[in-house]
MARROPA-164434 format. One line per 8 residues: number of its first residue (from 0); their letters; for each residue x negated, y negated, z negated of C-alpha. Coordinates in Angstrom, 2 decimals, decimal comma. Each point is the difference from the previous one (the first is absolute). Layout:
// residues N
NUM = a = X:Y:Z  ...
END
This chain:
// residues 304
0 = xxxxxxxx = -15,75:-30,99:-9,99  -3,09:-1,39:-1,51  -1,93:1,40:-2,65  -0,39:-2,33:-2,69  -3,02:1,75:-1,83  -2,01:-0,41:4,33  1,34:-3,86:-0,50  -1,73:-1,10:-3,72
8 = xxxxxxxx = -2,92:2,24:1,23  -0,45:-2,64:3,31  0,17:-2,50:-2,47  -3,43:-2,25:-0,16  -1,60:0,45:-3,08  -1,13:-3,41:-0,65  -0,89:0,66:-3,42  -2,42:2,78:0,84
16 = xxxxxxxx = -1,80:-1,75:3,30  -0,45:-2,90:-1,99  -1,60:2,36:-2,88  -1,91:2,06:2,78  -1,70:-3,85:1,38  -1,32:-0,83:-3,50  -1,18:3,69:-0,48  -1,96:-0,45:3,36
24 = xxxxxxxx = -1,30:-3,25:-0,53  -1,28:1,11:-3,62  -1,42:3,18:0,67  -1,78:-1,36:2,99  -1,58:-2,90:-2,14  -1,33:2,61:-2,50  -2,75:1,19:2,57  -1,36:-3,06:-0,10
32 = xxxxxxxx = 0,18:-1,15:-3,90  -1,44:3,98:-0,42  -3,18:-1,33:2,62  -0,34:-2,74:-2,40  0,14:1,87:-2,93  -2,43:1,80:0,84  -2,56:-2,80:0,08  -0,34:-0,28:-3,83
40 = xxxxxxxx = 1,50:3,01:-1,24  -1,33:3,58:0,51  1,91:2,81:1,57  1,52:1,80:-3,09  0,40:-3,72:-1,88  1,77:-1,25:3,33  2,23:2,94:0,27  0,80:0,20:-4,26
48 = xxxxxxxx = 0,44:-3,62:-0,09  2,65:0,62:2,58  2,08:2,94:-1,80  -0,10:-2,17:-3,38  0,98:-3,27:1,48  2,44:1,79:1,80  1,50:1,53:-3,16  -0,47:-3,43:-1,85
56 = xxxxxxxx = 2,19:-1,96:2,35  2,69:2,65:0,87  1,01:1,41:-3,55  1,35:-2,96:-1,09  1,98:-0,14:3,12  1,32:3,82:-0,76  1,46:-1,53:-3,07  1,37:-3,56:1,67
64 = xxxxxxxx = 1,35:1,71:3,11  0,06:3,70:-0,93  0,87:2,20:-2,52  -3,14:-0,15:-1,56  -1,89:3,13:-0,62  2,70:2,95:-0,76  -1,36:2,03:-2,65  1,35:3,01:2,02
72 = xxxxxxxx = -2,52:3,52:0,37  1,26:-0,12:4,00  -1,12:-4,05:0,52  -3,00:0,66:-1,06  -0,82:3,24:1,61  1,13:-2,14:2,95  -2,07:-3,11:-0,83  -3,34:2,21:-0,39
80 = xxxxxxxx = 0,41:1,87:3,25  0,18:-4,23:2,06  -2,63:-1,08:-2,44  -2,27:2,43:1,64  1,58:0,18:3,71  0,94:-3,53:0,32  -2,67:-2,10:-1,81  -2,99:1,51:-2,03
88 = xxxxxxxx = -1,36:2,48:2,90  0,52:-1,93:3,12  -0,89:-3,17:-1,16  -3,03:1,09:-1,28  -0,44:1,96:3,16  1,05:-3,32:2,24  -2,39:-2,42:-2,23  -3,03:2,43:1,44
96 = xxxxxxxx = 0,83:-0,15:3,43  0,30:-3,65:-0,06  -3,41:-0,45:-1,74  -0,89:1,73:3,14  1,79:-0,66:3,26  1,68:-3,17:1,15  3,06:-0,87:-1,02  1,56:-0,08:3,44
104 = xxxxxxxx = -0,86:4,42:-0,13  1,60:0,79:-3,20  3,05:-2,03:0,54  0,28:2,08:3,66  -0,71:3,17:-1,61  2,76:-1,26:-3,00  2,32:0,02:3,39  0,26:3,65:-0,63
112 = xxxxxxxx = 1,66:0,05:-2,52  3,64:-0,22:1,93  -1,32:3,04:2,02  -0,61:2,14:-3,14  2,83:-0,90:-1,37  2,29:0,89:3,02  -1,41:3,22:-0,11  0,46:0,44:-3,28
120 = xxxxxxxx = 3,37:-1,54:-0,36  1,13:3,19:3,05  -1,70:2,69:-2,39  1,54:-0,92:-3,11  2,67:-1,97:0,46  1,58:1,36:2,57  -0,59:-3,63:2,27  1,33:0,40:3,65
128 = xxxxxxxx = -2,29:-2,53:1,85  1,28:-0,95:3,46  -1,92:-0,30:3,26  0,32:-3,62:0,13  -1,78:-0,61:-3,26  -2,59:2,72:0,71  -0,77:-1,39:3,38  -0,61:-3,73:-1,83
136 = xxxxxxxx = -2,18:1,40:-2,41  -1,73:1,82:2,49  -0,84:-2,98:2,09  -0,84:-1,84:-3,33  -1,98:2,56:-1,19  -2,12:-0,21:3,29  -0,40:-3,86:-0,71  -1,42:1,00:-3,46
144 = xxxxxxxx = -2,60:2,28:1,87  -1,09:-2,92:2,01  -0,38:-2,59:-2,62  -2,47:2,37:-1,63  -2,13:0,97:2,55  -0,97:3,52:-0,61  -2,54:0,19:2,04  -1,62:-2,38:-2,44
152 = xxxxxxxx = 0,14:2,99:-2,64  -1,75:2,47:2,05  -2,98:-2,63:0,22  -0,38:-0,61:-3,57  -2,17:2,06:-2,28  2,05:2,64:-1,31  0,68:0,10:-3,85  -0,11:-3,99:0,03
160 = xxxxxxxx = 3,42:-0,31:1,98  1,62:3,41:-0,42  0,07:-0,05:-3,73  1,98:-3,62:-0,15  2,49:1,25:2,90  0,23:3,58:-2,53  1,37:-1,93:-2,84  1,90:-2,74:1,98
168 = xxxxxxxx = 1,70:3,40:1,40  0,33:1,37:-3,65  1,90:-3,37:-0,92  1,89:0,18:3,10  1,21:3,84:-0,58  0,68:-1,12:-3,81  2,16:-3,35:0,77  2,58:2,45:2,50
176 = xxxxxxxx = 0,14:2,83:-2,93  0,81:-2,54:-2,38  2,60:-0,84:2,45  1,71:2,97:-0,12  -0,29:0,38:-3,80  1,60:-3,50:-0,09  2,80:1,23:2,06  0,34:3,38:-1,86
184 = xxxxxxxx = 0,12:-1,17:-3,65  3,36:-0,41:-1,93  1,56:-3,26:0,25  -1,71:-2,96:-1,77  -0,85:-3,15:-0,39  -3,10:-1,25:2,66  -1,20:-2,70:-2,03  -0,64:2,26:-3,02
192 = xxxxxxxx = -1,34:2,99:1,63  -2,48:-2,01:2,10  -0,80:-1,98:-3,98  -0,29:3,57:-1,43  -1,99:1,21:2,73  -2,64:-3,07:-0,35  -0,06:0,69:-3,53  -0,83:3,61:0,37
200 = xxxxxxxx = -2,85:-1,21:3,13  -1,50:-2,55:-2,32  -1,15:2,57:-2,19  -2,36:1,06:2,38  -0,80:-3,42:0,62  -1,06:-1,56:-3,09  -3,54:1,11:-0,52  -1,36:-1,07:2,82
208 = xxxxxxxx = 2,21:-3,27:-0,21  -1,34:-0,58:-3,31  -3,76:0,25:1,08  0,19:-3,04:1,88  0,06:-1,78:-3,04  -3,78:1,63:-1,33  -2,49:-2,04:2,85  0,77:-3,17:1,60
216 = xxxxxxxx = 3,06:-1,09:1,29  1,54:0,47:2,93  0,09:-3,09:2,33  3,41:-1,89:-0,14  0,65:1,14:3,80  -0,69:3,33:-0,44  2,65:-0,26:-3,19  2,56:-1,96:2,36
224 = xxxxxxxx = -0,40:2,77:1,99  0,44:2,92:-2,51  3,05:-2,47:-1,54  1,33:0,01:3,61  0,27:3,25:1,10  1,54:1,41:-3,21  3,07:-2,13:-0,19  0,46:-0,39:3,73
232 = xxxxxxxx = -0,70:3,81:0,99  0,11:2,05:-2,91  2,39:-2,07:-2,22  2,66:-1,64:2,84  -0,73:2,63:3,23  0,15:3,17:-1,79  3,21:-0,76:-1,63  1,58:-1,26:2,75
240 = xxxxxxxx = -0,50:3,20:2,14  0,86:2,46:-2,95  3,03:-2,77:0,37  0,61:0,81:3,54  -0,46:3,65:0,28  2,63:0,85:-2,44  2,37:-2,80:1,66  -0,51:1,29:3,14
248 = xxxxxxxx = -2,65:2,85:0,67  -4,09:0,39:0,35  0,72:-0,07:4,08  1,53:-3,72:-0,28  -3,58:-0,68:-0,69  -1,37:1,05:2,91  -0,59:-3,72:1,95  -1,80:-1,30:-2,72
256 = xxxxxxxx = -3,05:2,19:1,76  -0,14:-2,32:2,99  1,20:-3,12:-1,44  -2,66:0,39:-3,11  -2,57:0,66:2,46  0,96:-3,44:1,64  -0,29:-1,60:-3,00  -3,26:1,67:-1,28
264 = xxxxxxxx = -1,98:-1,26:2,68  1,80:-3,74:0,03  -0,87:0,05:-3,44  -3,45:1,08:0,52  -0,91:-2,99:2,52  1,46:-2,55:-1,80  -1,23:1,20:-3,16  -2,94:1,93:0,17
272 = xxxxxxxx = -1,19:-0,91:3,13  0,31:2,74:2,01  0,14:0,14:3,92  2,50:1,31:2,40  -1,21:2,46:2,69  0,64:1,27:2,70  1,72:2,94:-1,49  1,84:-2,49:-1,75
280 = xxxxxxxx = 1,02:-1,50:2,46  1,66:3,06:1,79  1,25:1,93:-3,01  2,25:-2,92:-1,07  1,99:0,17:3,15  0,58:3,94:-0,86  1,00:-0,15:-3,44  2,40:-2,54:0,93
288 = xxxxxxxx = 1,52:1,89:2,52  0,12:2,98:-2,48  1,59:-2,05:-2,51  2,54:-1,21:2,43  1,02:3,90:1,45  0,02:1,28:-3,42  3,07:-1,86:-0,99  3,10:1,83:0,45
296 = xxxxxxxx = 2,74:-0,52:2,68  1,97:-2,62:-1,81  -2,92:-2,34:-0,66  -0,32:1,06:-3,73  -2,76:1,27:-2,06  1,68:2,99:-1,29  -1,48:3,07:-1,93  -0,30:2,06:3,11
END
């Protein structure tokens, strides 16, 4: 006899692949609205514009959608702990390595992020990951080395390229703890701990937000672009996956490496300009491939 619990979990989640496609679109986008950024706006005004725009458009949406902000010691011991691990230190950390490498790099070396989360996820969650998934994101993860060309590092002048692929790292190591925390914390509502957590970010944020307005302004491109990647990324993105991993678990986010590094570089052509390469060209084929293996038996993208 059939085990109903085995048949609602072989149940498509619509709900959540739907949520997961916006979330991959968005974030994906943000590399390139950051690039633009960038063009008017200097490093620490880029990344505090960011954390205050952020907070600006998603605390009202705490209180529309959410619970608003729970005047509770636990919340906010909670909030400060994302604010930091989820917004103010790796997107201050990811701003500097896109002022420095291409845009097609960091949103590879973003494709980590599944990785350190898996291993994270076996540590202190107690995650059993099975051979099928590991073998997708293996062949994935060898896509992601491609598209990168390493060898290209090894050529460059040292402190120049290493220090942007340090703190990309750094972000990437604090977006998978933040994971974890998400999935540890008591139960509560997404919408207003990701508001609370912008709120607490923003405070790191606002000085250098606020010197933008002391010289002249900002270009209106470069403020499209600041305007852009806040509501898409850290607004829309972020709360969707704080949405998803407590629906259904930090691993469930593991495609979003090889179908955000897809999107990355179609955005950058279009967008930006940017050229394929050759690398291109045969690490596409991988992370496909990857993507495909790493579903599970059944066809569905399940936590493990």
């Amino acid at each position: 006899m059939s085990n109903p619990a085995n048949q609602i979990d072989q149940t498509p989640d619509y709900r959540a692949r739907v949520a997961f496609a916006v979330m991959a679109i968005c974030m994906s986008l943000s590399f390139v609205f950051v690039k633009i950024s960038l063009e008017g706006f200097t490093l620490v005004q880029a990344a505090g514009g960011r954390l205050v725009l952020g907070a600006i458009v998603l605390i009202p949406i705490a209180f529309w959608f959410g619970d608003g902000l729970p005047r509770k010691l636990w919340f906010w011991k909670w909030a400060v702990v994302l604010g930091l691990m989820n917004f103010a230190v790796p997107i201050s950390l990811t701003t500097y390595g896109l002022l420095r490498l291409p845009s097609n790099v960091v949103g590879a070396l973003y494709s980590l992020i599944p990785l350190a989360t898996i291993a994270l996820s076996s540590i202190f969650l107690g995650a059993k990951i099975s051979r099928q998934k590991l073998l997708g994101l293996g062949i994935g993860f060898l896509g992601l080395l491609v598209i990168t060309e390493p060898t290209k590092w090894v050529e460059a002048t040292g402190p120049e390229h290493a220090l942007p692929m340090l703190a990309t790292l750094g972000a990437v190591a604090c977006f998978a703890s933040a994971a974890i925390a998400m999935r540890l914390m008591p139960k509560v509502h997404p919408v207003s701990m990701v508001g609370a957590s912008a709120l607490v970010a923003s405070v790191f944020g606002m000085i250098p937000f606020l010197s933008v307005f002391e010289g002249d302004p900002p270009s209106v491109r470069a403020w499209i672009g600041l305007l852009g990647v806040s509501i898409l990324s850290t607004a829309i993105a972020y709360s969707i996956r704080f949405y998803l991993i407590r629906r259904k678990g930090p691993v469930f986010l593991a495609p979003n490496a090889y179908v955000g590094i897809i999107l990355v570089n179609v955005f950058g052509v279009t967008l930006l300009g940017d050229r394929i390469t050759p690398a291109m060209m045969i690490a596409f084929p991988l992370i496909l491939v990857g993507l495909y293996i790493a579903r599970d038996s059944s066809g569905h993208m399940k936590q493990v």
